[in-house]
mmCIF file of the C-alpha atoms, coordinates in Angstrom:
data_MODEL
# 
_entry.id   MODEL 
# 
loop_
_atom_site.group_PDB 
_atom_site.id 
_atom_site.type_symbol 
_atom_site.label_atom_id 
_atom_site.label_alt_id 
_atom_site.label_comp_id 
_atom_site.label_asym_id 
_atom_site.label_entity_id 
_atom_site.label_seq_id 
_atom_site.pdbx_PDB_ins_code 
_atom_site.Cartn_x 
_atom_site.Cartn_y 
_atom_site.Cartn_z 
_atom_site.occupancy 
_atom_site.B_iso_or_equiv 
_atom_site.pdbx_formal_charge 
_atom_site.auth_seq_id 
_atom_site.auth_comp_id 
_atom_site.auth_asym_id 
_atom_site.auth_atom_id 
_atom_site.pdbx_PDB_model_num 
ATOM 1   C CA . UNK A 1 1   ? 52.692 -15.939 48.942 1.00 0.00 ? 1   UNK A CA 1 
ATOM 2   C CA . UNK A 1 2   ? 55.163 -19.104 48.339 1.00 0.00 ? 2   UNK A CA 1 
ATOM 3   C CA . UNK A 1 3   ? 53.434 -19.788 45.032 1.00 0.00 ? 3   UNK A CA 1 
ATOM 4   C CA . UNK A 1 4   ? 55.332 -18.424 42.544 1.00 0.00 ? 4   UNK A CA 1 
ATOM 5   C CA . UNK A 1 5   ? 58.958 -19.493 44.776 1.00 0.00 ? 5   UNK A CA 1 
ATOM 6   C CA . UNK A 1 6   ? 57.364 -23.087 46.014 1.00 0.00 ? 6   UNK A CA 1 
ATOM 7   C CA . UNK A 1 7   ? 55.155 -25.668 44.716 1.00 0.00 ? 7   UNK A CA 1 
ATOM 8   C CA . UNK A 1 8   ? 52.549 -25.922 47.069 1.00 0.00 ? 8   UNK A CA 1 
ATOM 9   C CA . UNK A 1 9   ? 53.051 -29.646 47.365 1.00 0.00 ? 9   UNK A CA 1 
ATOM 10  C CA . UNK A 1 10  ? 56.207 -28.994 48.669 1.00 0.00 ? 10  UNK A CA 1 
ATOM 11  C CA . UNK A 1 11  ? 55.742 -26.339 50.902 1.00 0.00 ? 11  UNK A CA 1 
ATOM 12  C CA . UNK A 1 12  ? 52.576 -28.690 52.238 1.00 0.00 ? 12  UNK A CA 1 
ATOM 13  C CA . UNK A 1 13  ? 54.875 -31.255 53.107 1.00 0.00 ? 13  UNK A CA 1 
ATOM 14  C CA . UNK A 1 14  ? 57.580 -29.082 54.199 1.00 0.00 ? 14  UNK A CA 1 
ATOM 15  C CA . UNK A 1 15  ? 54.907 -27.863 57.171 1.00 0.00 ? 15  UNK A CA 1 
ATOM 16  C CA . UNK A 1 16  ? 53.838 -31.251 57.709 1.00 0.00 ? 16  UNK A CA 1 
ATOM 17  C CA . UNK A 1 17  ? 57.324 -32.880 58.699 1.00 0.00 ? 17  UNK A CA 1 
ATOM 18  C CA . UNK A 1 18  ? 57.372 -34.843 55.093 1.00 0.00 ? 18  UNK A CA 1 
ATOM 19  C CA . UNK A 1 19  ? 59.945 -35.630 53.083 1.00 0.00 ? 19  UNK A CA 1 
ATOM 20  C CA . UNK A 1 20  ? 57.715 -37.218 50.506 1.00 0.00 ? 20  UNK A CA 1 
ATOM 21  C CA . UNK A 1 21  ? 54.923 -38.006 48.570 1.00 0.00 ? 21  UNK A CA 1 
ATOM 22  C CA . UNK A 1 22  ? 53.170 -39.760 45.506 1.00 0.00 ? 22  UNK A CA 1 
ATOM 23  C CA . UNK A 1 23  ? 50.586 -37.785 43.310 1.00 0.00 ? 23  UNK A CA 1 
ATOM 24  C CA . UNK A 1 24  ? 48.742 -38.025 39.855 1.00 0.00 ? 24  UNK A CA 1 
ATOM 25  C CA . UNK A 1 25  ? 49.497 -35.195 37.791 1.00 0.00 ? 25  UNK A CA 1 
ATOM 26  C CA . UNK A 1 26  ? 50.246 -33.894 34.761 1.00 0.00 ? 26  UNK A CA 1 
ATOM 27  C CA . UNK A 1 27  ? 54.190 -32.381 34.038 1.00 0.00 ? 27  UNK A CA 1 
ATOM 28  C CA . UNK A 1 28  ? 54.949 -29.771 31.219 1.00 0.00 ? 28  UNK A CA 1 
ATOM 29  C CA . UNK A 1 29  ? 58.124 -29.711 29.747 1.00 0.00 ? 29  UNK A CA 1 
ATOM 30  C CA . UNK A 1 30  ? 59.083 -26.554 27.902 1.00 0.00 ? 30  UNK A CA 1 
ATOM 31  C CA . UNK A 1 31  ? 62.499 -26.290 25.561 1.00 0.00 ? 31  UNK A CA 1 
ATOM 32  C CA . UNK A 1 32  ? 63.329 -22.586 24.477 1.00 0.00 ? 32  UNK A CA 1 
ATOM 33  C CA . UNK A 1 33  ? 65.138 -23.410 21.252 1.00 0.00 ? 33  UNK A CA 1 
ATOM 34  C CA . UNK A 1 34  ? 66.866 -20.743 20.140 1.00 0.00 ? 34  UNK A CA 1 
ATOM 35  C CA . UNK A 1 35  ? 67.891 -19.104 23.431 1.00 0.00 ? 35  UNK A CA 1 
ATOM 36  C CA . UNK A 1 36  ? 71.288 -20.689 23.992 1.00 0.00 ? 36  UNK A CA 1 
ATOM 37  C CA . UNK A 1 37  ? 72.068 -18.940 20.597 1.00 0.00 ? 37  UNK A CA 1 
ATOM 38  C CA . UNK A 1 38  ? 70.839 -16.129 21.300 1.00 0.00 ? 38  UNK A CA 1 
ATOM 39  C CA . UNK A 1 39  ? 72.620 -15.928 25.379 1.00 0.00 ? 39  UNK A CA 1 
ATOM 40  C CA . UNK A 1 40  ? 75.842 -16.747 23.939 1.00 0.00 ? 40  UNK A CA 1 
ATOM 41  C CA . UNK A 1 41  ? 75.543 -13.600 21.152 1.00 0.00 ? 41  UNK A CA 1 
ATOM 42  C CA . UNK A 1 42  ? 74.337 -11.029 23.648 1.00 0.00 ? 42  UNK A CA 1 
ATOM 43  C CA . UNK A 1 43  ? 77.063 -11.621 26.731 1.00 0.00 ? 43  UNK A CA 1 
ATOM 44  C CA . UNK A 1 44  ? 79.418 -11.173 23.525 1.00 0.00 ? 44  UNK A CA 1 
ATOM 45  C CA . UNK A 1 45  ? 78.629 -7.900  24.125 1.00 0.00 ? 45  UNK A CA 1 
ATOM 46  C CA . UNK A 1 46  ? 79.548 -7.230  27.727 1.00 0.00 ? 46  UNK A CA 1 
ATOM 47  C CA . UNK A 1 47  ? 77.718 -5.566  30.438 1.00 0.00 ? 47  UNK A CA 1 
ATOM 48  C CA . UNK A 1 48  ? 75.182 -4.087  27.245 1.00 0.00 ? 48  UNK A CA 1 
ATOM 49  C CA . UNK A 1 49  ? 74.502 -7.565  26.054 1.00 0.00 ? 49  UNK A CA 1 
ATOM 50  C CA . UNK A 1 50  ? 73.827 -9.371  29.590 1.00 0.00 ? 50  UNK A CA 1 
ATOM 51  C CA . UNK A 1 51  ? 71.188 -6.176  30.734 1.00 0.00 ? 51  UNK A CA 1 
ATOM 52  C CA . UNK A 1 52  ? 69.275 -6.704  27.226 1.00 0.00 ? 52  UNK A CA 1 
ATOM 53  C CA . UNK A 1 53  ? 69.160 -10.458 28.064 1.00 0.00 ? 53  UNK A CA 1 
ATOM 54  C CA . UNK A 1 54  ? 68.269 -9.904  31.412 1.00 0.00 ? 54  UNK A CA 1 
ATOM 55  C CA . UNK A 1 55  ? 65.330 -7.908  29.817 1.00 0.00 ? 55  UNK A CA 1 
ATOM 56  C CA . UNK A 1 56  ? 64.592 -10.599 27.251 1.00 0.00 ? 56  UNK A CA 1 
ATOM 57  C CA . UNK A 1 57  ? 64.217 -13.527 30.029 1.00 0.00 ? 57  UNK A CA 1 
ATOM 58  C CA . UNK A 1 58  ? 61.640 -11.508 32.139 1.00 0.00 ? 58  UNK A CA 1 
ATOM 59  C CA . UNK A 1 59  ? 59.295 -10.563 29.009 1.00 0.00 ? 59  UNK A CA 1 
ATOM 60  C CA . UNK A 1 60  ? 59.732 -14.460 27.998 1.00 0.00 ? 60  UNK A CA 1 
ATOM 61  C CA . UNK A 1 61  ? 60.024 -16.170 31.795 1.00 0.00 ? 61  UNK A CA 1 
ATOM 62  C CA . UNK A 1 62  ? 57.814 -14.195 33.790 1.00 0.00 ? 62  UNK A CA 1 
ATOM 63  C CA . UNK A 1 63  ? 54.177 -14.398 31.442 1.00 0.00 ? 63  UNK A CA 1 
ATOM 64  C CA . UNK A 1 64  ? 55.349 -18.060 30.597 1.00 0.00 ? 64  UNK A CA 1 
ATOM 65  C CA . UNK A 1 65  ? 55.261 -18.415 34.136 1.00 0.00 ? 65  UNK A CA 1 
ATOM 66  C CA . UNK A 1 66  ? 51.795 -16.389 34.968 1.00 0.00 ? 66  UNK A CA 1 
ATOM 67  C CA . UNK A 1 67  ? 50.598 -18.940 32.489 1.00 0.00 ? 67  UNK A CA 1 
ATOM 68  C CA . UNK A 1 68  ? 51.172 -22.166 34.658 1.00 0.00 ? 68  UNK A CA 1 
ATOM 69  C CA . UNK A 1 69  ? 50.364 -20.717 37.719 1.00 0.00 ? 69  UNK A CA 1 
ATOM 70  C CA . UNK A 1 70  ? 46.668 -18.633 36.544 1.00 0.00 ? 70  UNK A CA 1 
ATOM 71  C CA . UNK A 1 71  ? 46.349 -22.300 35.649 1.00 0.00 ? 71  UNK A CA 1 
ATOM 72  C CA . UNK A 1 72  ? 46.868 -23.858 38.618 1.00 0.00 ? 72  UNK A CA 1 
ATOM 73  C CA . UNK A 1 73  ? 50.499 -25.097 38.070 1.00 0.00 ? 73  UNK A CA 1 
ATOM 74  C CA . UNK A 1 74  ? 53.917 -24.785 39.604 1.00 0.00 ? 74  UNK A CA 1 
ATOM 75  C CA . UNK A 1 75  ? 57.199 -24.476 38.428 1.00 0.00 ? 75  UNK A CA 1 
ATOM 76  C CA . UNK A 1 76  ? 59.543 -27.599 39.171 1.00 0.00 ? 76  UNK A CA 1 
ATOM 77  C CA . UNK A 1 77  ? 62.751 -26.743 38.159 1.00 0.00 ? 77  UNK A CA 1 
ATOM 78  C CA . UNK A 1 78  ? 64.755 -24.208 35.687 1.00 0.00 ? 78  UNK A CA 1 
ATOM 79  C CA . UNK A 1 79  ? 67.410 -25.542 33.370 1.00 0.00 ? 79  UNK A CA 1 
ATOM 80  C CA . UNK A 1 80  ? 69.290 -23.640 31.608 1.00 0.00 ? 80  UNK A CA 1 
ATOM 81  C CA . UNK A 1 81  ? 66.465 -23.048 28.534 1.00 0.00 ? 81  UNK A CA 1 
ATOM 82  C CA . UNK A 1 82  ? 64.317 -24.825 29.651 1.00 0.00 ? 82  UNK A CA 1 
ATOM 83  C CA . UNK A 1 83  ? 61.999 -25.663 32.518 1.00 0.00 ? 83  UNK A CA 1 
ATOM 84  C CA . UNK A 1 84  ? 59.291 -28.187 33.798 1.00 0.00 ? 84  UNK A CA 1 
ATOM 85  C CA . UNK A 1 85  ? 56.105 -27.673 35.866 1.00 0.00 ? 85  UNK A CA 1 
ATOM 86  C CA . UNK A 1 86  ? 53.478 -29.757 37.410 1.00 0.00 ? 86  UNK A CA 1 
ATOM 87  C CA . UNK A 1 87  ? 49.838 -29.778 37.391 1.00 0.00 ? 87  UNK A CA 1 
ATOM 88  C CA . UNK A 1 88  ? 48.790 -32.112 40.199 1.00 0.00 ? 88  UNK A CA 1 
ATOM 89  C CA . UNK A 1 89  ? 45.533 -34.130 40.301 1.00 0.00 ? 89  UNK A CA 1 
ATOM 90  C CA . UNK A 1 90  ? 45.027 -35.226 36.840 1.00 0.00 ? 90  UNK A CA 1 
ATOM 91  C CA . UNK A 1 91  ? 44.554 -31.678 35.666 1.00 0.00 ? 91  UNK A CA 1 
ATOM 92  C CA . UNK A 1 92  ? 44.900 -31.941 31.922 1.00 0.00 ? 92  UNK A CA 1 
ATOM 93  C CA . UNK A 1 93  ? 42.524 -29.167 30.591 1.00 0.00 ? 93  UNK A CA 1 
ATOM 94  C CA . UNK A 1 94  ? 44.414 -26.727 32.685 1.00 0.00 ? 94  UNK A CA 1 
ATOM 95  C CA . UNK A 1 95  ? 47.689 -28.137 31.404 1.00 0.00 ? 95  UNK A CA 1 
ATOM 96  C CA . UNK A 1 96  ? 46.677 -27.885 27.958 1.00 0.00 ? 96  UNK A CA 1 
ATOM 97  C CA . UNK A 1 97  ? 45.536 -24.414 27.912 1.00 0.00 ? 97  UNK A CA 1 
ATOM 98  C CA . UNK A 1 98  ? 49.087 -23.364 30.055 1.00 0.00 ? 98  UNK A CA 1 
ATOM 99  C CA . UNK A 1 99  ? 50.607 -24.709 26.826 1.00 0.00 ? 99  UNK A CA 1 
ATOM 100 C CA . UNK A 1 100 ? 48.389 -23.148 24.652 1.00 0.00 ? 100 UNK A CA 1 
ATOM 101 C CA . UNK A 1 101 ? 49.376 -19.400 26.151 1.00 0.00 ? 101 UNK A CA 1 
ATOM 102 C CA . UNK A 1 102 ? 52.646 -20.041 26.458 1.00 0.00 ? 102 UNK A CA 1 
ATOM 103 C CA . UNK A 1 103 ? 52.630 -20.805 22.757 1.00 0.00 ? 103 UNK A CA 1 
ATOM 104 C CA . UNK A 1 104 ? 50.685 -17.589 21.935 1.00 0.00 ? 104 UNK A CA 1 
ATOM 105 C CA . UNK A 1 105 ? 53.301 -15.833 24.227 1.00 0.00 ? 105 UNK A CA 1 
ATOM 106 C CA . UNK A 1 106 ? 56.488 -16.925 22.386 1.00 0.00 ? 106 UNK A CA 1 
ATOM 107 C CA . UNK A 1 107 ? 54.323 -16.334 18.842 1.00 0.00 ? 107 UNK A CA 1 
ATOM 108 C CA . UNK A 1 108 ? 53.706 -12.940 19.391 1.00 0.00 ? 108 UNK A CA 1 
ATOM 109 C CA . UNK A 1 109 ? 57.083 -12.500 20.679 1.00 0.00 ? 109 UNK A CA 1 
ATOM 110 C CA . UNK A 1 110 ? 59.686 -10.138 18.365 1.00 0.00 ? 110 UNK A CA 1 
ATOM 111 C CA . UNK A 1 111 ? 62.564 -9.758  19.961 1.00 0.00 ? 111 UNK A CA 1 
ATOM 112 C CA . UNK A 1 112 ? 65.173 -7.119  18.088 1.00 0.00 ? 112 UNK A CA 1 
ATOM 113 C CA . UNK A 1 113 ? 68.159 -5.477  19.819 1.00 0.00 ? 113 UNK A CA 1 
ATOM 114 C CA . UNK A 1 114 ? 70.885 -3.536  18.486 1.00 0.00 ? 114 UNK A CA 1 
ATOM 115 C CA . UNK A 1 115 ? 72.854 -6.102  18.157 1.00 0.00 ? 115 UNK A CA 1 
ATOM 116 C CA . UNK A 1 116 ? 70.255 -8.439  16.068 1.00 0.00 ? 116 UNK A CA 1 
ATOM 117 C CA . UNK A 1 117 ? 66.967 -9.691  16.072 1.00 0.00 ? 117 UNK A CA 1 
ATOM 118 C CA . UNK A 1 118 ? 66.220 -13.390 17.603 1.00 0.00 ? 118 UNK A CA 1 
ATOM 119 C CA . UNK A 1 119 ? 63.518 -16.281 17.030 1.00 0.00 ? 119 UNK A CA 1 
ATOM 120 C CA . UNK A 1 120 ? 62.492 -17.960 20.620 1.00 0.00 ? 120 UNK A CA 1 
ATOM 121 C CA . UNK A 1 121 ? 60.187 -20.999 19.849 1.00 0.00 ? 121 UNK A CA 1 
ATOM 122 C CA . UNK A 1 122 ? 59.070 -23.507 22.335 1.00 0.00 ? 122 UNK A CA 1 
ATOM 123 C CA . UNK A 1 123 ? 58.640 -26.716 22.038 1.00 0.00 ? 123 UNK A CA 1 
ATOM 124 C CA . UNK A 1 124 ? 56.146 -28.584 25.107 1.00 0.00 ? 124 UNK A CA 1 
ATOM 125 C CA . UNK A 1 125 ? 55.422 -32.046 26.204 1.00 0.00 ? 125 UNK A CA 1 
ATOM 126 C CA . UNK A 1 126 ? 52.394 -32.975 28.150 1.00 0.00 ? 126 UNK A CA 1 
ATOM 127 C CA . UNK A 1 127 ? 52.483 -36.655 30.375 1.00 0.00 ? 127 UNK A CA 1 
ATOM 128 C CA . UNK A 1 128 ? 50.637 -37.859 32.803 1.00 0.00 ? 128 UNK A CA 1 
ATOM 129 C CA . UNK A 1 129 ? 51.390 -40.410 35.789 1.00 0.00 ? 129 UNK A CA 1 
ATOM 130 C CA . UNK A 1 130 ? 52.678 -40.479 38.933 1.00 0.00 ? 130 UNK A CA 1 
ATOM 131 C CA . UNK A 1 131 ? 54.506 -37.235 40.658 1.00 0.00 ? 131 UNK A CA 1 
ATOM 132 C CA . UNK A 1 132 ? 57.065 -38.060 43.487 1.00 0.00 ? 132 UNK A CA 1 
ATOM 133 C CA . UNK A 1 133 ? 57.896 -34.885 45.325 1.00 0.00 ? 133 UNK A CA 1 
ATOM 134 C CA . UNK A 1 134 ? 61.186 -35.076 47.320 1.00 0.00 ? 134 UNK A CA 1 
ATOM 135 C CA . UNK A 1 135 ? 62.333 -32.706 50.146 1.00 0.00 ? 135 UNK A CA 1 
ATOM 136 C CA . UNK A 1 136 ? 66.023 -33.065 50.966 1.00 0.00 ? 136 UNK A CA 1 
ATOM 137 C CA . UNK A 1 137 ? 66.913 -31.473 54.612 1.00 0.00 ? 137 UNK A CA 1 
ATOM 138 C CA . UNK A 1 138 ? 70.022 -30.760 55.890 1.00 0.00 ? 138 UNK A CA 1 
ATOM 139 C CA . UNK A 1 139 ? 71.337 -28.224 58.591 1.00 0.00 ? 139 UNK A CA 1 
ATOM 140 C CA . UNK A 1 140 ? 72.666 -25.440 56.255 1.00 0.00 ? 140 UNK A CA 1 
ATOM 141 C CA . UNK A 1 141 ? 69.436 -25.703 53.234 1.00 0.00 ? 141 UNK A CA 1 
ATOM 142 C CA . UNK A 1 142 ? 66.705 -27.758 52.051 1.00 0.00 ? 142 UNK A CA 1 
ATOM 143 C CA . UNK A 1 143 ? 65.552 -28.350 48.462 1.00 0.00 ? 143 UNK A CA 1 
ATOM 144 C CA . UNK A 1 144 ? 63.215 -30.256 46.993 1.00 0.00 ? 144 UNK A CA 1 
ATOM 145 C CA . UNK A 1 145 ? 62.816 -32.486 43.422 1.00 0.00 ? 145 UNK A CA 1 
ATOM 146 C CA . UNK A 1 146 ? 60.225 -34.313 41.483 1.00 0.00 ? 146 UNK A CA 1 
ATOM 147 C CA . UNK A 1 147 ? 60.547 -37.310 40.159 1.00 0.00 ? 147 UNK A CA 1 
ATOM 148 C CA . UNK A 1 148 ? 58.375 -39.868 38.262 1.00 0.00 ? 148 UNK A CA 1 
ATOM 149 C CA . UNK A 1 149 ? 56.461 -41.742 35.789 1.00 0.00 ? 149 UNK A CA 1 
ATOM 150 C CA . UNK A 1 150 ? 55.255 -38.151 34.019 1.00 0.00 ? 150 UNK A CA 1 
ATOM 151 C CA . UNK A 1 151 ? 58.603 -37.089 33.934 1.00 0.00 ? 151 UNK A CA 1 
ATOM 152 C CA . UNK A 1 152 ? 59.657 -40.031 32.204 1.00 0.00 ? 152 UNK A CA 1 
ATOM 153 C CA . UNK A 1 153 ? 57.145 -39.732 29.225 1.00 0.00 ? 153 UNK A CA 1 
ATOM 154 C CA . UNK A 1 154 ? 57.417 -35.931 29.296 1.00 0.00 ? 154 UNK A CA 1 
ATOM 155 C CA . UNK A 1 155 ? 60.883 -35.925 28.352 1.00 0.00 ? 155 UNK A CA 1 
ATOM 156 C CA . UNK A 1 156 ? 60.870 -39.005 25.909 1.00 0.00 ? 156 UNK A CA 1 
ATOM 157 C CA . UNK A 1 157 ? 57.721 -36.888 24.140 1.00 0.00 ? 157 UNK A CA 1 
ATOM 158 C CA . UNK A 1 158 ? 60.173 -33.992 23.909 1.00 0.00 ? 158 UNK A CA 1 
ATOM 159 C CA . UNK A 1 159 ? 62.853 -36.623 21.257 1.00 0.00 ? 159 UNK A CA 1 
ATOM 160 C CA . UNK A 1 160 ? 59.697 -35.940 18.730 1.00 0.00 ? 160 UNK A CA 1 
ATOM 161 C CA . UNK A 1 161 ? 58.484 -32.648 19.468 1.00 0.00 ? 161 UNK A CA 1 
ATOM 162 C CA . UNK A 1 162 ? 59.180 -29.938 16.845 1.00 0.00 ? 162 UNK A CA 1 
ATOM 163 C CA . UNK A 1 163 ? 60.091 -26.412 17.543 1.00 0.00 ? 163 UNK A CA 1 
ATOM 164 C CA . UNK A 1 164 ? 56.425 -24.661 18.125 1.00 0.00 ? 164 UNK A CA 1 
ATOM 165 C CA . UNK A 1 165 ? 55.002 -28.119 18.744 1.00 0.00 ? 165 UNK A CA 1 
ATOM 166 C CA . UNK A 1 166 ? 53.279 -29.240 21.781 1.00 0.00 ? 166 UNK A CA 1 
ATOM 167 C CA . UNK A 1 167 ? 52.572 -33.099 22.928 1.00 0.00 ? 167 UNK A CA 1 
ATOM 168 C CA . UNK A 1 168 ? 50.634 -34.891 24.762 1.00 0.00 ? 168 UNK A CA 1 
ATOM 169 C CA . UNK A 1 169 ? 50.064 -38.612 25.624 1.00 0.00 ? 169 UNK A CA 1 
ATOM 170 C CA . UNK A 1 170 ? 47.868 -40.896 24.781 1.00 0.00 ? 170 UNK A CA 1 
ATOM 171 C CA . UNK A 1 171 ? 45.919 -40.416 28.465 1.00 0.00 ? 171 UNK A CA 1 
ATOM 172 C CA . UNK A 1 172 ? 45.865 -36.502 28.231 1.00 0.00 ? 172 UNK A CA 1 
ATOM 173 C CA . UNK A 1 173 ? 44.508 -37.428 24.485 1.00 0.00 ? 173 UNK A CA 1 
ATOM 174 C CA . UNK A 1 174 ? 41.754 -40.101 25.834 1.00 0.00 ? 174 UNK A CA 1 
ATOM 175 C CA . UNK A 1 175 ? 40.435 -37.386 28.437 1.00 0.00 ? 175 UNK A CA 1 
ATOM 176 C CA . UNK A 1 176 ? 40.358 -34.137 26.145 1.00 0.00 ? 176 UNK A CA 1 
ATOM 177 C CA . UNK A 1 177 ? 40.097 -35.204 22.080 1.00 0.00 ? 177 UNK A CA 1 
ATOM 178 C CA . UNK A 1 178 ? 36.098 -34.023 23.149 1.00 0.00 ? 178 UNK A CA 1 
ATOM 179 C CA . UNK A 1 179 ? 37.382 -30.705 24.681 1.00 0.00 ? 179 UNK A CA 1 
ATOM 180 C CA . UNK A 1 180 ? 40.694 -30.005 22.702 1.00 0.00 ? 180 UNK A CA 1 
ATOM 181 C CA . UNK A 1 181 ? 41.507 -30.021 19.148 1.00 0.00 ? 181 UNK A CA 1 
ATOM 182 C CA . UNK A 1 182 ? 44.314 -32.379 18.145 1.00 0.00 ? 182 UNK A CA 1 
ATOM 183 C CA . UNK A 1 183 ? 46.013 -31.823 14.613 1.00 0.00 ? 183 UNK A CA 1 
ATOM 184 C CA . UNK A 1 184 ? 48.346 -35.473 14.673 1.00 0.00 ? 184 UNK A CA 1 
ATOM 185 C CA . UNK A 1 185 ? 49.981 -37.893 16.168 1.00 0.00 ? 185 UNK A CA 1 
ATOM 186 C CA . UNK A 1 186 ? 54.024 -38.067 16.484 1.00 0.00 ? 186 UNK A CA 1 
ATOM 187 C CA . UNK A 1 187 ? 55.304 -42.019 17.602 1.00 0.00 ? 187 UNK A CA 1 
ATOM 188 C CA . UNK A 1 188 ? 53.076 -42.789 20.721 1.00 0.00 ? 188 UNK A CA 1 
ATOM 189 C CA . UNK A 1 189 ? 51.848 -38.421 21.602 1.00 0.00 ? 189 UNK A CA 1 
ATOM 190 C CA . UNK A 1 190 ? 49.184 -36.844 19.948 1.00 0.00 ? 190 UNK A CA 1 
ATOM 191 C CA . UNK A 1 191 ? 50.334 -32.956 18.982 1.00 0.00 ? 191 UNK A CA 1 
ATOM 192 C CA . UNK A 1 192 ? 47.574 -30.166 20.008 1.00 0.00 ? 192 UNK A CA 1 
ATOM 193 C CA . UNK A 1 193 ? 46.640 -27.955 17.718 1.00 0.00 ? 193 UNK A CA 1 
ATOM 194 C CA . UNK A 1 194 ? 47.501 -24.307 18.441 1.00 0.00 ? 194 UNK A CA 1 
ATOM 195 C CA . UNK A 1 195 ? 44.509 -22.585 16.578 1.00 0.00 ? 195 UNK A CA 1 
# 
């Protein structure tokens, strides 16, 4: 029920009166590039230009996010064009493959409107390490954050990764170069190949 709102590690520490705790896991970053372009031509164009957008992020956000969860992962946080998930207990294979649709997702994507056509490529980091997840009560709302090691390398992967490139480090590498092709490495990250 909460899965596609809450992470269940939240929402399992929520129930049992915690405000925290420390996991391995894997975090995906994604980065929509092309999408602030494309938001800032469409609400040009009034209350026309911010329905078709509307349209546009549910037939981008909403298989994107199918992907993670059919694989076992939950959505951290949105920002702005971009977003971050978490596969917990060191599962990389499921991680990888997330990636891999979302890549197909965004390839096979043509978006055209009547006032232009736009190119939405993604480009996703893979890390591993350690997963803090934070719940911060109060009287009036509680939220929740992740912080950690992953997110660290996840987001210094992203300074190298290309548009339609995804990354992962050297541990996600060690565990799957049997299971997954890689075509390169970029600085420290190894890229995956996406055929």
């Amino acid at each position: 029920m909460f899965k596609h709102l809450i992470p269940s590690s939240v929402y399992k520490n929520f129930i049992a009166g915690q405000n925290f705790s420390w996991q391995e896991g894997i975090v995906m970053f994604i980065d929509i590039v092309g999408f602030t372009a494309m938001t800032e031509n469409l609400i040009m164009h009034g209350k026309e230009g911010s329905e078709i957008l509307s349209e546009i992020i549910n037939k981008v956000f909403s298989p994107s996010i199918e992907a993670i969860c059919t694989n076992d992962g939950n959505i951290s946080s949105f920002s702005g064009d971009a977003f971050t998930s978490t596969f917990l207990n060191n599962n990389e294979i499921n991680a990888v493959n997330a990636a891999l649709n979302i890549l197909d997702i965004f390839n096979k994507l043509k978006i055209k409107t009547k006032f232009g056509s736009y190119k939405l490529v993604p480009r996703i980091t893979l890390a591993s390490g350690d997963i803090l997840t934070g719940i911060i009560r109060t009287d009036l709302q509680n939220t929740f954050y992740f912080s950690g090691s992953a997110i660290e390398k996840a987001t210094e992967a992203e300074k190298f990764c290309k548009p339609g490139m995804i990354l992962a480090d050297e541990v996600i590498y060690k565990h799957l170069k049997d299971r997954v092709k890689f075509s390169g490495k970029v600085k420290s990250f190894h890229q995956v190949a996406s055929t």
